[in-house]
Structure formats: structure tokens, C-alpha cells
C-alpha positions, 0 to 999 in steps of 0.5 A: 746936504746940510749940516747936522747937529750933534744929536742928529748925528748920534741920532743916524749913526744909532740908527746905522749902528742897529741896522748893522747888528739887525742884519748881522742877526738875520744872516746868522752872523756872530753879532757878539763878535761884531761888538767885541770889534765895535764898542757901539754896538753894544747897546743894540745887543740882546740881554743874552748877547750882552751876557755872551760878550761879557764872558768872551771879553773876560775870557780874552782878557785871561788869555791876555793875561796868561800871555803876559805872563809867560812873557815875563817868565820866559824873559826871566828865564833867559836873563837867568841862564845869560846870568848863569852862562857868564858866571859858568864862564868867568869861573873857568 
């Protein structure tokens, strides 16, 4: 087998990555799901599938952002009742 070049590469691994999403297509498959898991495939989407991705991805990046969020409230809460919890004891 021999060697390819760069752009003959690039070239097959298109090729493979657009037959992918072509089959998931035709199965019924979630083929946004299937890009938010695989950046390239993103350039074989549709429009509207491009769009759909667009919006899961902000919507997990909220959710992610919520997350963290009550990660720090949570951890603040607990140094503030650690807090508490050793003045309580020390003015005893």
C-alpha cells in the first residue's frame, strides 16, 4: 500500500467522514448527536442540522455552567457552616 500525501488523506478521511454521517442519515440516527461527538463532522451536516447543533451545544454549555455554579455555591456553603461550626465551638 502506498504512502499518501496530506491532501490525500484529508481527501479519504472526508470522504469516510461524510459516508458516516450519509448512513447515520438514512438509519434515522441522530447525526447532530453524532457531531457534537466528532468535530468533523460537522462539515457534512445540513443547514437545519448545523443550526440544531448550534443550539444543543449552547444548551450544554448552560448546563455546564449551571453545574459549576452550584459547585461553588455548594463548596462555599460548606466552608461557611466549617466556619461557623468552629466559632460556635470556640466560644463555648
Amino acid at each position: 500500500m502506498s504512502k499518501l500525501n496530506a491532501e490525500e488523506r484529508k481527501a479519504r478521511d472526508n470522504e469516510r467522514f461524510s459516508q458516516r454521517v450519509d448512513e447515520r442519515r438514512v438509519k434515522g440516527e441522530d447525526v447532530v448527536a453524532y457531531a457534537l461527538a466528532n468535530d468533523k463532522a460537522f462539515k457534512f451536516l445540513t443547514k437545519d442540522e448545523k443550526h440544531s447543533l448550534k443550539e444543543r451545544q449552547a444548551a450544554l454549555a448552560e448546563d455546564v455552567s449551571i453545574k459549576r455554579q452550584q459547585q461553588i455555591e455548594l463548596k462555599n456553603q460548606q466552608e461557611l457552616d466549617k466556619v461557623q461550626a468552629e466559632f460556635t465551638d470556640t466560644a463555648q
